[in-house]
C-alpha atoms as an extended CHARMM CRD file, in Angstrom:
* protein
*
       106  EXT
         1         1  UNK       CA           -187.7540000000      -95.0410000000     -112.3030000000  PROA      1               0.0000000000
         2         2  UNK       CA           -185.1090000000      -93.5020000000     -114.2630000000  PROA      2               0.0000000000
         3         3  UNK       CA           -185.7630000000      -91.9050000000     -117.2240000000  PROA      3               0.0000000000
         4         4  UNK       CA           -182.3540000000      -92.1580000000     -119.2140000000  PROA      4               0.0000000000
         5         5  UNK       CA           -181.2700000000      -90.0780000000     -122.6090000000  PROA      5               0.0000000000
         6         6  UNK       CA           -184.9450000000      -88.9380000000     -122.9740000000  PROA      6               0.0000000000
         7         7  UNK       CA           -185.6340000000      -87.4760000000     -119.0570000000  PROA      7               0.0000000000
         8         8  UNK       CA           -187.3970000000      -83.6090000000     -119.5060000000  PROA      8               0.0000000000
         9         9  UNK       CA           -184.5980000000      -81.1680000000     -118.4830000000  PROA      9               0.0000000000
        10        10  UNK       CA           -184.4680000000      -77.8570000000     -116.8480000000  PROA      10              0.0000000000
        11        11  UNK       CA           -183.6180000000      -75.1670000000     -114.4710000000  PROA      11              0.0000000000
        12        12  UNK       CA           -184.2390000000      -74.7320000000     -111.2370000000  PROA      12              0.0000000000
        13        13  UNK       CA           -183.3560000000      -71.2730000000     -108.6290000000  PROA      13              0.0000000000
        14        14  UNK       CA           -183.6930000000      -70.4160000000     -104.9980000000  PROA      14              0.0000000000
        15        15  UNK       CA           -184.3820000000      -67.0960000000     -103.6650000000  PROA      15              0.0000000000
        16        16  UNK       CA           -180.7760000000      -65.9640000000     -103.8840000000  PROA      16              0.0000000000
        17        17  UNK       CA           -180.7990000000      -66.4130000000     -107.6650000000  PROA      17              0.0000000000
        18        18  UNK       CA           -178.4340000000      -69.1250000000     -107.8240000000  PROA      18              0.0000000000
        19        19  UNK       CA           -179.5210000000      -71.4230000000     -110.3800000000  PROA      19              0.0000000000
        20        20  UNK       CA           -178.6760000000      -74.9140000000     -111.2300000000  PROA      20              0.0000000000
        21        21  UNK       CA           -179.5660000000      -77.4120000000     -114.3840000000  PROA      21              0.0000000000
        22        22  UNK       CA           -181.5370000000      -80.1020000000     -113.8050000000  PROA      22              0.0000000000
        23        23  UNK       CA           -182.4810000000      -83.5940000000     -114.8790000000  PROA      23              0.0000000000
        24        24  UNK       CA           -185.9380000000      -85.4730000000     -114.1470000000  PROA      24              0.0000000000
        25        25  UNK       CA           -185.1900000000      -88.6800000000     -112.3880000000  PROA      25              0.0000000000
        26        26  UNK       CA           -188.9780000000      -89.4000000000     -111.1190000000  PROA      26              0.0000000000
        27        27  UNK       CA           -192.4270000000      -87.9470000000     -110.7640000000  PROA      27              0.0000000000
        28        28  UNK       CA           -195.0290000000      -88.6730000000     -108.4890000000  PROA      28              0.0000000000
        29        29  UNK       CA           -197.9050000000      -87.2470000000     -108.2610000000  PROA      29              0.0000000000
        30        30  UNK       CA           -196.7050000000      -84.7200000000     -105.7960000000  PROA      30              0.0000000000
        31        31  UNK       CA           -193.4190000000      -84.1130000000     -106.7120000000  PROA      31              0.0000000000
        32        32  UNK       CA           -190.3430000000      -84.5450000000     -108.7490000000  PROA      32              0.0000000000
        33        33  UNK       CA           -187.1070000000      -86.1360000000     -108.2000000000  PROA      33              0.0000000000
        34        34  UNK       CA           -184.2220000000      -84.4520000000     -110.2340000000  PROA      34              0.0000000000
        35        35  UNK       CA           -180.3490000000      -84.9550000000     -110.4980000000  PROA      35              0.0000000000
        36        36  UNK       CA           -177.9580000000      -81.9630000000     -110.6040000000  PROA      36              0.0000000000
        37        37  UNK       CA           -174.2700000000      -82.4810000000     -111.3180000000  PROA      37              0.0000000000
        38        38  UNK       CA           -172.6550000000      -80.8830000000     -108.4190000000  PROA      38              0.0000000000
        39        39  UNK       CA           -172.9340000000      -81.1740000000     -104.6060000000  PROA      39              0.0000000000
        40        40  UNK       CA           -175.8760000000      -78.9130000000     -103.1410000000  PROA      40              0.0000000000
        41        41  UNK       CA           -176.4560000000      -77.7290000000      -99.5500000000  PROA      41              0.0000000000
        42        42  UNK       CA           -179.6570000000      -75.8020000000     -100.0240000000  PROA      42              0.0000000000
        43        43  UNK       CA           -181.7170000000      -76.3760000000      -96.3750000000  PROA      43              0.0000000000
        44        44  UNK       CA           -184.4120000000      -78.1260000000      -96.5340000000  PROA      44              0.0000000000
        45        45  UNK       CA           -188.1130000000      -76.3960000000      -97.3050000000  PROA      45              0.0000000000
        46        46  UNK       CA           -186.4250000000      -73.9250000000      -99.6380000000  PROA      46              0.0000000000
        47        47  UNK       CA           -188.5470000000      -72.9430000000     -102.3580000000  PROA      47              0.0000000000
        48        48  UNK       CA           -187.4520000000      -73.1590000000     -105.6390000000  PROA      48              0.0000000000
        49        49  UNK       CA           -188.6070000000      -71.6950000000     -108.7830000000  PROA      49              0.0000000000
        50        50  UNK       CA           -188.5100000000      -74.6040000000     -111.3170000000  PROA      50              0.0000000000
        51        51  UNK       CA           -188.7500000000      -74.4410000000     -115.1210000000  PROA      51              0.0000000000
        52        52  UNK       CA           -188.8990000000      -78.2080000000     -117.1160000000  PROA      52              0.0000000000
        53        53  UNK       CA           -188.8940000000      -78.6320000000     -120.6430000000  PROA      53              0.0000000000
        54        54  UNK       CA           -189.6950000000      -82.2360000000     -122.8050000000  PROA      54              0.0000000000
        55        55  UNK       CA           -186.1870000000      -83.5100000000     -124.5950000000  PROA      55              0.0000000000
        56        56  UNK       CA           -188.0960000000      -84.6310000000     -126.9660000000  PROA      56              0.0000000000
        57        57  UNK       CA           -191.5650000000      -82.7290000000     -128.1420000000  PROA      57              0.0000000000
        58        58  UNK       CA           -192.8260000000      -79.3620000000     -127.1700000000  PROA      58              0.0000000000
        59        59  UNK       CA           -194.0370000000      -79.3420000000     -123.2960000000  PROA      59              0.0000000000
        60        60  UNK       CA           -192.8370000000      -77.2530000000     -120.9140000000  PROA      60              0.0000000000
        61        61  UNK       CA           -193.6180000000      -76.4510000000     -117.4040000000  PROA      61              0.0000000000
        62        62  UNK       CA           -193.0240000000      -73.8800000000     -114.9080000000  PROA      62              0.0000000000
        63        63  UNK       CA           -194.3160000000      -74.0610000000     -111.3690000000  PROA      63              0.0000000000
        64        64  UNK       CA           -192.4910000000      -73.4480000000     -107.6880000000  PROA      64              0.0000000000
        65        65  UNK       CA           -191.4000000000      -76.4820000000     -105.3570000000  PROA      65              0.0000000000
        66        66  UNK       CA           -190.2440000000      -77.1600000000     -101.8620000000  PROA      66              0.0000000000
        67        67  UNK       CA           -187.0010000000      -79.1760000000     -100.9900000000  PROA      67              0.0000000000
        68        68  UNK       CA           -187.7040000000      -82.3170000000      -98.7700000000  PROA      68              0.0000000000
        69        69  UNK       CA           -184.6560000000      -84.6810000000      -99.3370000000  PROA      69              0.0000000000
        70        70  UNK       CA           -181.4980000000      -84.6470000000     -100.9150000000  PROA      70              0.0000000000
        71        71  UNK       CA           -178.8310000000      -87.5440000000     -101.1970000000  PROA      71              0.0000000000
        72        72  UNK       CA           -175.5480000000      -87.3370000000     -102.9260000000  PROA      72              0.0000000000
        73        73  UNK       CA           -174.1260000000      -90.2390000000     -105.2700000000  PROA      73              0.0000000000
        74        74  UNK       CA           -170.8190000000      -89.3380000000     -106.8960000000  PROA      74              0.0000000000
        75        75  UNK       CA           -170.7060000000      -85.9910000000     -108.4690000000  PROA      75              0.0000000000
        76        76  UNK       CA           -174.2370000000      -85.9640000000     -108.2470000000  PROA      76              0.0000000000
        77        77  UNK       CA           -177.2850000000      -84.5800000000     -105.8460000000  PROA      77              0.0000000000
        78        78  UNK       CA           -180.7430000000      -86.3570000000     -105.8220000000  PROA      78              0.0000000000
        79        79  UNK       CA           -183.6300000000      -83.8710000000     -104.7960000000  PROA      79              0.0000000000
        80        80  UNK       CA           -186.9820000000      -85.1200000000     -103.7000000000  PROA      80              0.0000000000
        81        81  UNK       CA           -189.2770000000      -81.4660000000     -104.3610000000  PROA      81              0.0000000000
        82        82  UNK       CA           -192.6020000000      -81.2760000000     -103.1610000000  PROA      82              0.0000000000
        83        83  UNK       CA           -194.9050000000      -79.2370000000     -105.7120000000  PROA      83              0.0000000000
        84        84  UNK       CA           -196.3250000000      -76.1050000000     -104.1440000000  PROA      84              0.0000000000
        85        85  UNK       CA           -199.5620000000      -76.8760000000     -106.3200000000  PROA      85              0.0000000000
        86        86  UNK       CA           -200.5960000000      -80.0300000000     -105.2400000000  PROA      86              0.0000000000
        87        87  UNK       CA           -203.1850000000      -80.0330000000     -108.1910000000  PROA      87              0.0000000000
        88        88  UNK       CA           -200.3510000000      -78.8510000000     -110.6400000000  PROA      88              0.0000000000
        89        89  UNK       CA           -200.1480000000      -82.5400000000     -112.3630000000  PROA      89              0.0000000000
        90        90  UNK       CA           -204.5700000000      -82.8330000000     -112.7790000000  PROA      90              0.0000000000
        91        91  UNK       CA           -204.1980000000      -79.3990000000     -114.1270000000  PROA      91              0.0000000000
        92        92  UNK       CA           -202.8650000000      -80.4380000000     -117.5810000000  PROA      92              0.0000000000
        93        93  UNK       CA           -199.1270000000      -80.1000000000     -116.8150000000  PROA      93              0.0000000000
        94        94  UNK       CA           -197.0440000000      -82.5090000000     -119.6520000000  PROA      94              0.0000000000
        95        95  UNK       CA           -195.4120000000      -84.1830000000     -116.3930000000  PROA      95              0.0000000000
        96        96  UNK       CA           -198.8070000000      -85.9520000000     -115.5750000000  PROA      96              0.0000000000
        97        97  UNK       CA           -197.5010000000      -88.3670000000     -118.8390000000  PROA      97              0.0000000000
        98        98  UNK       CA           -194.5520000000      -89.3320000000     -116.8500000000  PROA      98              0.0000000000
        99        99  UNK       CA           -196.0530000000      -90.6240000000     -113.5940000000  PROA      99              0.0000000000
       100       100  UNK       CA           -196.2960000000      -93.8690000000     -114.7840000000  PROA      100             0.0000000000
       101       101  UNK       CA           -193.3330000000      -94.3960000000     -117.4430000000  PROA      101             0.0000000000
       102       102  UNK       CA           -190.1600000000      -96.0700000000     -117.6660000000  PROA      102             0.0000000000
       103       103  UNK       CA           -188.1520000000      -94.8770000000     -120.3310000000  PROA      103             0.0000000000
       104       104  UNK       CA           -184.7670000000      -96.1040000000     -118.9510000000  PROA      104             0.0000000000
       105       105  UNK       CA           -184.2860000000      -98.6940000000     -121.5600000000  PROA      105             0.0000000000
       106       106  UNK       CA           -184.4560000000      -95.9470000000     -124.3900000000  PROA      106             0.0000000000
């Protein structure tokens, strides 16, 4: 479920400090999915340090993640991350709000 103009944005980095921008795509409620605008080759089960902010509104979250799939569409790479903290969403994180949400047609 996309989440168009309005989709949280954010950072994400690996190990080796390279960093990329990132858009949310989906939540569930044991990951993300985001979208970064350039190819990506990271191997999978790398750990990234992730940082997401609201586009609209004041939450923000900052928690670690683990790379389980990736497919490429265009200039575009989809990345399915698995949360380290598996109770991070219960926990009060702003990202519980968008488990359920559709906000494509905004």
């Amino acid at each position: 479920m996309p989440f168009g103009g309005v989709a949280p944005v954010g950072e994400m980095a690996c190990p080796g400090d390279q960093k990329w921008h990132i858009s949310l795509w989906d939540v569930s409620m044991g990951g993300i999915c985001v979208v970064v605008d350039s190819p990506m080759d990271e191997p999978f089960g790398t750990s990234f340090a992730i940082s997401v902010y609201e586009s609209f509104g004041l939450g923000s979250a900052f928690f670690n993640a683990h790379l389980r799939w990736r497919t490429m569409e265009a200039n575009s790479t989809y990345l399915g991350l698995e949360f380290e903290d598996q109770a991070l969403l219960q926990n009060g994180c702003f990202l519980i709000d968008y488990v359920n949400t559709d906000l494509s047609n905004f």
